[in-house]
Z-matrix of the N, CA and C atoms (Angstrom, degrees):
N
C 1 1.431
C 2 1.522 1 107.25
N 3 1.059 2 120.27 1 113.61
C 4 1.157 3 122.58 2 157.47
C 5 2.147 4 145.07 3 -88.81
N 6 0.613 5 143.15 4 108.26
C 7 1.778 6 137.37 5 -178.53
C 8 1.542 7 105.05 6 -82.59
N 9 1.366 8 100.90 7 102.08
C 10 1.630 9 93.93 8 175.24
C 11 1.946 10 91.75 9 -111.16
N 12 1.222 11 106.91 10 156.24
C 13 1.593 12 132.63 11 -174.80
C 14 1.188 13 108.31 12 -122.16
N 15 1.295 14 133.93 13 111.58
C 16 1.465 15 141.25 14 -168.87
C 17 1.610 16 92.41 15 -86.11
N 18 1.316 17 101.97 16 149.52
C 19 1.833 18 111.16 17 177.93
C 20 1.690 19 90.56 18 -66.07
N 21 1.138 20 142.73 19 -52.79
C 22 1.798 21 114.85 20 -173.58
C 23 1.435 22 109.02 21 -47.95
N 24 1.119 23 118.00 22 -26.18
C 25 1.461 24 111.75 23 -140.04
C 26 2.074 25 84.50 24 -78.35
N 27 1.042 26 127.09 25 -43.76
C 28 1.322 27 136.89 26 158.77
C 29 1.012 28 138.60 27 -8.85
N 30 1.764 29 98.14 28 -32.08
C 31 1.493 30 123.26 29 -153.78
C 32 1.862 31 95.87 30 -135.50
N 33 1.452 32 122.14 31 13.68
C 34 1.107 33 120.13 32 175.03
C 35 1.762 34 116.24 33 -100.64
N 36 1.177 35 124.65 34 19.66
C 37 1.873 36 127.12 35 154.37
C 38 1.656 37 106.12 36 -41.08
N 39 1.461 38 82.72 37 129.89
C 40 1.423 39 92.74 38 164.35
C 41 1.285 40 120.54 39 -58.56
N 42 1.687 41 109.88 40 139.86
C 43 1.689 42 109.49 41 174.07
C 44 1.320 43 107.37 42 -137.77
N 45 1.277 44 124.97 43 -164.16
C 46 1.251 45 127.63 44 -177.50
C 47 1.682 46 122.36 45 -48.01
N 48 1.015 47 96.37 46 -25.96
C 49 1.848 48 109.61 47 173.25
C 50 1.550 49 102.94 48 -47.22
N 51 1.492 50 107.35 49 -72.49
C 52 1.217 51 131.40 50 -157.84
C 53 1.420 52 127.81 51 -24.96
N 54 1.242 53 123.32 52 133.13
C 55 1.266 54 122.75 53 179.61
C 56 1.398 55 127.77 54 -70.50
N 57 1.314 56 144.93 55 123.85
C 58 1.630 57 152.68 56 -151.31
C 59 2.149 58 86.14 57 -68.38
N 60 1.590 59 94.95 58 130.64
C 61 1.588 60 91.90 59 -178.71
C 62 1.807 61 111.47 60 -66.41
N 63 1.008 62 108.38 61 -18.81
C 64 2.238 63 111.62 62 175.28
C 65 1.432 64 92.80 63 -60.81
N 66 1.176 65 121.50 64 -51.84
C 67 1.713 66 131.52 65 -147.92
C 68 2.336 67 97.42 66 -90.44
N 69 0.828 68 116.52 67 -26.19
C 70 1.223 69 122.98 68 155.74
C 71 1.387 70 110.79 69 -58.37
N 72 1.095 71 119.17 70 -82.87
C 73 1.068 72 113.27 71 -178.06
C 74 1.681 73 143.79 72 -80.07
N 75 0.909 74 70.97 73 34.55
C 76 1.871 75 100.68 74 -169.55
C 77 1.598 76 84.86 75 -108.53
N 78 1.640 77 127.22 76 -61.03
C 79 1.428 78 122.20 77 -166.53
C 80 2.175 79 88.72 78 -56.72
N 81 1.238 80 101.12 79 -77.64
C 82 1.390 81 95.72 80 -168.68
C 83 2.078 82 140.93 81 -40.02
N 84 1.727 83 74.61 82 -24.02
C 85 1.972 84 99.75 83 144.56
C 86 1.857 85 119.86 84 -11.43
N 87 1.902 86 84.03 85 -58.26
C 88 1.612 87 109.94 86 -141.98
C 89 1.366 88 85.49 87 -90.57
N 90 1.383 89 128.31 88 -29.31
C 91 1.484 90 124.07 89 -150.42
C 92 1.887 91 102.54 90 -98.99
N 93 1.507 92 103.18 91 113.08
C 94 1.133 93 126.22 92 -164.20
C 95 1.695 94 118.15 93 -66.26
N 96 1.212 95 129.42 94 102.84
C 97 1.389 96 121.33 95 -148.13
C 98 1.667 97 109.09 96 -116.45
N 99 1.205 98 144.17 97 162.42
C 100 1.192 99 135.58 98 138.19
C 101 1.478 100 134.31 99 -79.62
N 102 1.347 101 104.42 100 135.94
C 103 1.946 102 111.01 101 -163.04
C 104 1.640 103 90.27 102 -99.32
N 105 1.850 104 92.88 103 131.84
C 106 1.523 105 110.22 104 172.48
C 107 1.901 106 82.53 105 -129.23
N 108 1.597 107 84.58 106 164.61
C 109 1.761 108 102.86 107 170.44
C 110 1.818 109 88.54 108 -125.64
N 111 1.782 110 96.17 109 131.76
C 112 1.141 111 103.18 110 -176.62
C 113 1.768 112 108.47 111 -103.59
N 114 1.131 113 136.41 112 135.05
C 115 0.967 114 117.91 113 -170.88
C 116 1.770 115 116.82 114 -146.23
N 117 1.474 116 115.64 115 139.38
C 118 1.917 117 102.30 116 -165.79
C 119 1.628 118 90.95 117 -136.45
N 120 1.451 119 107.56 118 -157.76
C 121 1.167 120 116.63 119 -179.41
C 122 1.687 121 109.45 120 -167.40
N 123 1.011 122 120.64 121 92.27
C 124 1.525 123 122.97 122 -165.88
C 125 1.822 124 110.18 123 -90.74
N 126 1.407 125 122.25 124 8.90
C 127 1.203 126 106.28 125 146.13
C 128 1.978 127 74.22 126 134.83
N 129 0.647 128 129.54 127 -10.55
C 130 1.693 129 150.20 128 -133.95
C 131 1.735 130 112.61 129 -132.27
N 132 1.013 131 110.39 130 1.07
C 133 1.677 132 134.04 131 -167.23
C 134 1.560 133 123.83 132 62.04
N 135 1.417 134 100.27 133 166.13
C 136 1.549 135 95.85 134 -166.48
C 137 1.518 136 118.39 135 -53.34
N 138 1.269 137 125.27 136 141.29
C 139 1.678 138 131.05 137 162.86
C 140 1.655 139 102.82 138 -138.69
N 141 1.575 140 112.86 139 165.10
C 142 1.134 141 133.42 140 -138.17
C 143 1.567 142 93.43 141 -173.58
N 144 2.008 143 82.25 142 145.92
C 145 1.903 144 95.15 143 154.78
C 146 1.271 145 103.20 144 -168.42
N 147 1.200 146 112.81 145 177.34
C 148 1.388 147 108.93 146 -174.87
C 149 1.656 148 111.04 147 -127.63
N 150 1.436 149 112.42 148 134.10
C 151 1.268 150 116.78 149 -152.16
C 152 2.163 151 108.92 150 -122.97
N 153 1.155 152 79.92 151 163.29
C 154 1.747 153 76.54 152 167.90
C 155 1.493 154 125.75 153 -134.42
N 156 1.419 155 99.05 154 10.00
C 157 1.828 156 139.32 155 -177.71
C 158 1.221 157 120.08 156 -66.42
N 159 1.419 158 114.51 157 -13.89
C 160 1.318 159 132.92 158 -154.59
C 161 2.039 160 98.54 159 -68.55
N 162 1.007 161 89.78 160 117.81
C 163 1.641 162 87.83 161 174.23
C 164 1.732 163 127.49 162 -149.26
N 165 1.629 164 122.87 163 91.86
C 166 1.132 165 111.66 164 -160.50
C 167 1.702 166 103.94 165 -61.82
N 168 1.583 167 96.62 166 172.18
C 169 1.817 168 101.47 167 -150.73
C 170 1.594 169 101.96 168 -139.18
N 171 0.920 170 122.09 169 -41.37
C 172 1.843 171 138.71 170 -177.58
C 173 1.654 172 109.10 171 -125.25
N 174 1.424 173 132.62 172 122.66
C 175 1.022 174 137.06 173 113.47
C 176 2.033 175 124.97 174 -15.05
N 177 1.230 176 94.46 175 -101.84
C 178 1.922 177 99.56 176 153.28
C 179 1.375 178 116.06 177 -125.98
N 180 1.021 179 92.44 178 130.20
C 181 1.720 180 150.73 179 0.92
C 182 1.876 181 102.01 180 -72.51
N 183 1.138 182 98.35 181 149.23
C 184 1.430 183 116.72 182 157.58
C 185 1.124 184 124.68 183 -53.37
N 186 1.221 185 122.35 184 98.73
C 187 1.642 186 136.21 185 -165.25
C 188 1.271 187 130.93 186 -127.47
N 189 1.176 188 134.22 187 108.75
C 190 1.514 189 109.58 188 -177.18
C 191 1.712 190 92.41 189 -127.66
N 192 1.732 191 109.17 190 -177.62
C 193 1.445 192 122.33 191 -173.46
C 194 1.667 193 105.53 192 -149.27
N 195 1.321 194 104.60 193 124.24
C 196 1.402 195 118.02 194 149.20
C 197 1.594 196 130.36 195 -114.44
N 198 1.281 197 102.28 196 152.51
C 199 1.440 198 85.69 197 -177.88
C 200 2.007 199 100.37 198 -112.95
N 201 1.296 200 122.21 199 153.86
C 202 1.263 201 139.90 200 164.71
C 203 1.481 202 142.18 201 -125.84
N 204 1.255 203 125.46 202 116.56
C 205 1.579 204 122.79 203 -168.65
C 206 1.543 205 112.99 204 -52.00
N 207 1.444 206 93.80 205 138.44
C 208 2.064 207 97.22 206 171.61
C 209 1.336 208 114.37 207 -70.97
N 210 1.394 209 112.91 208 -22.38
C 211 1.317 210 119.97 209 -173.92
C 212 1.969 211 107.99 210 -68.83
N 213 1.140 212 105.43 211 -21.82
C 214 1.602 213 123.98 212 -164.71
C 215 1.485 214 113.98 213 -59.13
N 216 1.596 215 143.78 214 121.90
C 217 1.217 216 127.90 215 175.28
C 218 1.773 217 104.11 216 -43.51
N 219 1.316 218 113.83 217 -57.59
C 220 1.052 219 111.23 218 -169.04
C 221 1.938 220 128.12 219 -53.24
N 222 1.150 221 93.71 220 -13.17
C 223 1.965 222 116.71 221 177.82
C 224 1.755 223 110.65 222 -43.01
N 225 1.711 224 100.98 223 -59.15
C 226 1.467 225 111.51 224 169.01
C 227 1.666 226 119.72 225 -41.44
N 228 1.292 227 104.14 226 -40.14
C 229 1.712 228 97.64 227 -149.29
C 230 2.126 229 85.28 228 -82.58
N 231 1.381 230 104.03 229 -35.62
C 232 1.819 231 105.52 230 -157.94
C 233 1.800 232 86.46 231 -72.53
N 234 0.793 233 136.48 232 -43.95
C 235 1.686 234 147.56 233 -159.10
C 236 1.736 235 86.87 234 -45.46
N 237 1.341 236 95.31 235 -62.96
C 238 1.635 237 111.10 236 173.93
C 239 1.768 238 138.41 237 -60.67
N 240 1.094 239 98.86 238 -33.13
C 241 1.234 240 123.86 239 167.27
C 242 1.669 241 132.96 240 -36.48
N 243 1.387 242 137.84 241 103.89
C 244 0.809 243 138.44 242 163.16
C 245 1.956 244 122.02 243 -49.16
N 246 1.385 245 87.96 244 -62.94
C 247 1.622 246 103.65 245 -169.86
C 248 1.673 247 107.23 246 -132.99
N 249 1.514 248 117.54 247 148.20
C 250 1.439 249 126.24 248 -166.14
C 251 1.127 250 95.55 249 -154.56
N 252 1.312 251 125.65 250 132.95
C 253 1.638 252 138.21 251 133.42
C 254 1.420 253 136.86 252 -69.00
N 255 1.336 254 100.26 253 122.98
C 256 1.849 255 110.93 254 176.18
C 257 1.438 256 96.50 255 -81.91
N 258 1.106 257 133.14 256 148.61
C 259 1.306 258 155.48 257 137.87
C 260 1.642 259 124.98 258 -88.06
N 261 0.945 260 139.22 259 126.62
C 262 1.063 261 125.71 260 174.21
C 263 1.350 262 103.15 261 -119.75
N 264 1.607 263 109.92 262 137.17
C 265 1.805 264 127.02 263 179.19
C 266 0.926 265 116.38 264 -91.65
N 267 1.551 266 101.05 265 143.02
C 268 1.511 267 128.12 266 -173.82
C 269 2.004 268 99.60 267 -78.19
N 270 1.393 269 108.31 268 148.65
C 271 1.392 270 112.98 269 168.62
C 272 1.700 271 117.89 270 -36.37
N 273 1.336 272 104.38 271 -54.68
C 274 1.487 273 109.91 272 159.02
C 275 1.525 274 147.37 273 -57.83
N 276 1.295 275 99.49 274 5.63
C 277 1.562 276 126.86 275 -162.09
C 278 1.703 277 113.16 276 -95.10
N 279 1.290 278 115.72 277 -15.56
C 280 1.233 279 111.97 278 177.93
C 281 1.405 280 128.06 279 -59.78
N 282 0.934 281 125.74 280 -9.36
C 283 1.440 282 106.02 281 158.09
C 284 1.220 283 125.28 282 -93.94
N 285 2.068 284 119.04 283 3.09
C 286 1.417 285 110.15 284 137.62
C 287 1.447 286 121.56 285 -43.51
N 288 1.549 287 98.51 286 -43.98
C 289 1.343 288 85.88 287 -140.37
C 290 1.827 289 120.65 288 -89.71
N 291 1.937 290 101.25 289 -3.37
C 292 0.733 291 114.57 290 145.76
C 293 1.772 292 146.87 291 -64.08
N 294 1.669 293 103.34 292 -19.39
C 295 1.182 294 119.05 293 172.28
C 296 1.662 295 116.38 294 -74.23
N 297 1.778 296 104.58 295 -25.62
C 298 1.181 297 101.92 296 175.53
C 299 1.575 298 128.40 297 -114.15
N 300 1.253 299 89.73 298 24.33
C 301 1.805 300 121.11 299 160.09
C 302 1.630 301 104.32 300 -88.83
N 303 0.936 302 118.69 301 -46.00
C 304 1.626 303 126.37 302 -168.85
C 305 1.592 304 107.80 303 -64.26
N 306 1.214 305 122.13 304 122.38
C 307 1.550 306 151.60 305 -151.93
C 308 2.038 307 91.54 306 -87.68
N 309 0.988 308 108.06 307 158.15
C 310 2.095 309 88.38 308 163.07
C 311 1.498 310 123.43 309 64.63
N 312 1.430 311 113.98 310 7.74
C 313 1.527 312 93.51 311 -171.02
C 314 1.514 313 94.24 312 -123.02
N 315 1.481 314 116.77 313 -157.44
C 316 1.427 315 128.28 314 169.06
C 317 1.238 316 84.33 315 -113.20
N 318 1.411 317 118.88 316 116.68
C 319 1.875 318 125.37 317 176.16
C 320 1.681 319 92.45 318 -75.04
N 321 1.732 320 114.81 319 -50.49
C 322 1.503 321 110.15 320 -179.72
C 323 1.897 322 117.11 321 -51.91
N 324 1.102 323 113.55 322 -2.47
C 325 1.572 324 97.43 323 -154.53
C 326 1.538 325 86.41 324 -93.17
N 327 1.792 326 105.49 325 168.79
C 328 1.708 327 114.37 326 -160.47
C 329 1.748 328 72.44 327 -77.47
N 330 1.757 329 90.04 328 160.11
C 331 0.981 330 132.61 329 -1.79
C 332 1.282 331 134.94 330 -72.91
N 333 1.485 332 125.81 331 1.71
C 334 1.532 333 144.91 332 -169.81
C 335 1.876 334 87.76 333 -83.15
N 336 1.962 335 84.72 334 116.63
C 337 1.455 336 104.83 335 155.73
C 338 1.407 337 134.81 336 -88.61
N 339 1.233 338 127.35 337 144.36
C 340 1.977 339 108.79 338 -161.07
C 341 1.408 340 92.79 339 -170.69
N 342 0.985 341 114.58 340 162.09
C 343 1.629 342 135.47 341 170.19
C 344 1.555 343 102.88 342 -138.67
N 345 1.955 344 107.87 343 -171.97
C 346 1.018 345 121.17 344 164.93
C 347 1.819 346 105.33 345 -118.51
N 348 1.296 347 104.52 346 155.13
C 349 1.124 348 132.82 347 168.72
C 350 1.467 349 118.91 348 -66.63
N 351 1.632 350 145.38 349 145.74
C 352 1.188 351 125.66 350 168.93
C 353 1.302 352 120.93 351 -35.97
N 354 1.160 353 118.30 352 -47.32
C 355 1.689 354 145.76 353 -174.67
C 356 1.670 355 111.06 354 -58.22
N 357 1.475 356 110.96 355 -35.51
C 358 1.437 357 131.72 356 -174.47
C 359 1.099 358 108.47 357 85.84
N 360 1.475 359 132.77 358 24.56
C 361 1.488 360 125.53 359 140.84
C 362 1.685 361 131.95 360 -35.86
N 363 1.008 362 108.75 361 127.68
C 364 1.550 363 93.50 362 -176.61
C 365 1.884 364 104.61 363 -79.49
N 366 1.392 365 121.63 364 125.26
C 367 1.163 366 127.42 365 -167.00
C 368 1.725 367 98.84 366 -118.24
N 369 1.501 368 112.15 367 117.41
C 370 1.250 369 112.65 368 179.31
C 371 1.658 370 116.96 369 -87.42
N 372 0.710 371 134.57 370 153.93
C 373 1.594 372 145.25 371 -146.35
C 374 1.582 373 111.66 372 -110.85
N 375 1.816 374 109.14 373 136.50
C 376 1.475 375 95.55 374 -158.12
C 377 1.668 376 142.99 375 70.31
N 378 1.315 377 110.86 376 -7.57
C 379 1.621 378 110.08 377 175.63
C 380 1.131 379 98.42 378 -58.48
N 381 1.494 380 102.59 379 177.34
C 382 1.444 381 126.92 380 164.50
C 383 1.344 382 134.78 381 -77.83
N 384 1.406 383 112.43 382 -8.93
C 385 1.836 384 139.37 383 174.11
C 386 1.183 385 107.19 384 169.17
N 387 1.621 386 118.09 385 163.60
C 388 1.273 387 116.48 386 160.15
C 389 1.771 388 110.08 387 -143.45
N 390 1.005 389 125.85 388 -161.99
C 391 1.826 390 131.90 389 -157.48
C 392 1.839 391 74.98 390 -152.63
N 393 0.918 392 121.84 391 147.24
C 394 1.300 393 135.38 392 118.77
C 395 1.642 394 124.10 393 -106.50
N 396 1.733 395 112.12 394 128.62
C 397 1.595 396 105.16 395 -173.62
C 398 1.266 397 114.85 396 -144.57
N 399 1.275 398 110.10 397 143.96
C 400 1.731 399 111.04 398 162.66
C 401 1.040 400 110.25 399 -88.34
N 402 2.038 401 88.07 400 142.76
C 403 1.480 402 104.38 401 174.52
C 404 1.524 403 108.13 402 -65.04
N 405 1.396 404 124.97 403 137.54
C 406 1.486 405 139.24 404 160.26
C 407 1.372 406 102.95 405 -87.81
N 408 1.700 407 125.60 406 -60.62
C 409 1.440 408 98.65 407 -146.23
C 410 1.808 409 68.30 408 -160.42
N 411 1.720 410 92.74 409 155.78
C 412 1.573 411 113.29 410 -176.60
C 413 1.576 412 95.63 411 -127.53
N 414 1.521 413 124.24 412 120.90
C 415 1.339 414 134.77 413 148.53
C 416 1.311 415 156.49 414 -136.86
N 417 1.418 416 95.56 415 111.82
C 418 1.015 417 134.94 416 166.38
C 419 2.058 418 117.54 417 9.39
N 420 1.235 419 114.23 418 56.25
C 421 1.587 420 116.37 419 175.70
C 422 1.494 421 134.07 420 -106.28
N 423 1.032 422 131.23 421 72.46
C 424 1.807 423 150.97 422 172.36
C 425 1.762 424 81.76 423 100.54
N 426 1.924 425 91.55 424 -114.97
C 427 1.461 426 100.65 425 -141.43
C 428 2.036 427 79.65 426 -99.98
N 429 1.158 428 140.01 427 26.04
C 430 0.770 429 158.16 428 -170.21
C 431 2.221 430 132.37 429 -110.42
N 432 1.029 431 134.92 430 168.99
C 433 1.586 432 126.16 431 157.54
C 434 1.243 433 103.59 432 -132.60
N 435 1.122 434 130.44 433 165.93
C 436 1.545 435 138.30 434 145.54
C 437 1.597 436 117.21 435 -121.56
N 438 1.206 437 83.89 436 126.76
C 439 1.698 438 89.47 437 -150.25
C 440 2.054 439 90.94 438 -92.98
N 441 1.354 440 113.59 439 142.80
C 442 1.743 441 83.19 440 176.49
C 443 1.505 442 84.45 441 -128.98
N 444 1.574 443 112.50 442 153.94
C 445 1.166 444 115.72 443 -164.89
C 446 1.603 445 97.21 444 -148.14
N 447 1.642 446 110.41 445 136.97
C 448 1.538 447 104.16 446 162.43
C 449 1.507 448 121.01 447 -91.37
N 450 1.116 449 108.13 448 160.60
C 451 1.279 450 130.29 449 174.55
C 452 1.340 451 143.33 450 -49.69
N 453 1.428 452 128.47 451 20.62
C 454 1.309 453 123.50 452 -159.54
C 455 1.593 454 142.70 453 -54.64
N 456 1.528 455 99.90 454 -8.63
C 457 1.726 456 130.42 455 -169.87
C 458 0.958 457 111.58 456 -149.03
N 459 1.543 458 120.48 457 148.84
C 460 1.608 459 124.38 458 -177.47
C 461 1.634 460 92.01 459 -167.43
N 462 1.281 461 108.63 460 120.57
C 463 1.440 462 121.97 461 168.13
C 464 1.748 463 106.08 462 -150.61
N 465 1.406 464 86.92 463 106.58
C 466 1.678 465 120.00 464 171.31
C 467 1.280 466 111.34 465 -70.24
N 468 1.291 467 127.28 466 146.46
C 469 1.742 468 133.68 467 127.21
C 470 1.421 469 108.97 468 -105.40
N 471 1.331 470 118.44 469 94.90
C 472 1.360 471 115.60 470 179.72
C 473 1.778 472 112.73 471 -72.24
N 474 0.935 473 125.21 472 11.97
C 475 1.352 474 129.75 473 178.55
C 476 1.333 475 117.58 474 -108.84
N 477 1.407 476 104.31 475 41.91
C 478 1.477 477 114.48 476 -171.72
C 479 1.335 478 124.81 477 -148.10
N 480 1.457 479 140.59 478 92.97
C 481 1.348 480 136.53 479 -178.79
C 482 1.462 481 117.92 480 -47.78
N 483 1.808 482 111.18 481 138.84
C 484 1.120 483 104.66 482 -172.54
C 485 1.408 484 118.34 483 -113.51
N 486 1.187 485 108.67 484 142.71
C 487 1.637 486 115.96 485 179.80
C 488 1.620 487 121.90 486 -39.07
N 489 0.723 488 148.64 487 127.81
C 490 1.297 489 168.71 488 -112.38
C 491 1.497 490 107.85 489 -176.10
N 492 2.032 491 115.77 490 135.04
C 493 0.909 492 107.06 491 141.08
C 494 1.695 493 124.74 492 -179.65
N 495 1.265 494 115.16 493 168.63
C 496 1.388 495 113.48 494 -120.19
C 497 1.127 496 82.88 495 -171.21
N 498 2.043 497 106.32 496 126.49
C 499 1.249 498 133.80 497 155.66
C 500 1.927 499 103.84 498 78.53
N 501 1.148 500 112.02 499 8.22
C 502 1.301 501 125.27 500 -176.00
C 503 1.394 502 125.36 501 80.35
N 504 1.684 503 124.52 502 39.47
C 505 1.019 504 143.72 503 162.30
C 506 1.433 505 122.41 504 -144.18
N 507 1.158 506 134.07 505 -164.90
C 508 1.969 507 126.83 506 -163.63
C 509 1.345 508 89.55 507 -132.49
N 510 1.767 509 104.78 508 136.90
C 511 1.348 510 118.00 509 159.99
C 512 0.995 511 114.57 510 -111.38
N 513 1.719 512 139.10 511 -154.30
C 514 0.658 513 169.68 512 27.55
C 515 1.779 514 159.97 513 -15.76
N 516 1.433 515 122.84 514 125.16
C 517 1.594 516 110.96 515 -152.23
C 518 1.801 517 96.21 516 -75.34
């Protein structure tokens, strides 16, 4: 795994331009996203969160990108991390996905069902699909990472609406 830092990226501090962080995220409020729970295991036991970052990136190679806070318990274990699973939630899934929004808890403890993967991914039980991926490359953005990871697994239930959400609550299509 490598973190490479492009010389702009150096030169991106907020300045007078900058947008007020309430008023940022107030626009992105509006902007309607899909909720995955991302989840790894760096030798250290399972951790998890649930994201709305999710953004495939490459065709070939198979690539996708999330991004995750440094500030995050969960920051330590992915920094480290070889391999992580996306999950993606079913319409009915929100109170996963609220459990793995919640700061302080055991996200693994019941009622959250999960196994491991051959690999020892922690694989949560019942989603709506998942990715298993290696980390490729970690970068480096404000108070933030973008982690980019390929693709090695993909198992769908396409017969399943996905959680959604928007304006600071969960939909469904």
């Amino acid at each position: 795994m490598t973190v490479t830092v492009p010389p702009y990226a150096l030169q991106t501090a907020p300045g007078p331009a900058a947008i007020a962080p309430d008023r940022f995220r107030q626009a992105f409020r509006r902007y309607p996203a899909g909720v995955v729970v991302i989840t790894t295991d760096s030798g250290r036991g399972p951790v998890g969160f649930t994201a709305t970052s999710l953004t495939s990136l490459s065709l070939t190679p198979p690539l996708i990108s999330f991004g995750i806070g440094t500030t995050t318990s969960s920051w330590p274990h992915f920094e480290h991390a070889r391999t992580a699973v996306v999950h993606f939630l079913g319409a009915e899934q929100q109170p996963l996905a609220a459990s793995f929004a919640t700061s302080g808890i055991d996200r693994f403890a019941a009622p959250t069902r999960w196994h491991r993967l051959p690999g020892g991914e922690p694989l949560l039980d019942d989603v709506a699909g998942h990715l298993r991926v290696e980390t490729e490359q970690i970068v480096p953005a404000g108070d933030h990472r973008i982690v980019i990871a390929r693709v090695v697994d993909a198992q769908l239930d396409a017969g399943r609406s996905p959680l959604l959400f928007h304006d600071g609550s969960y939909h469904s299509l």
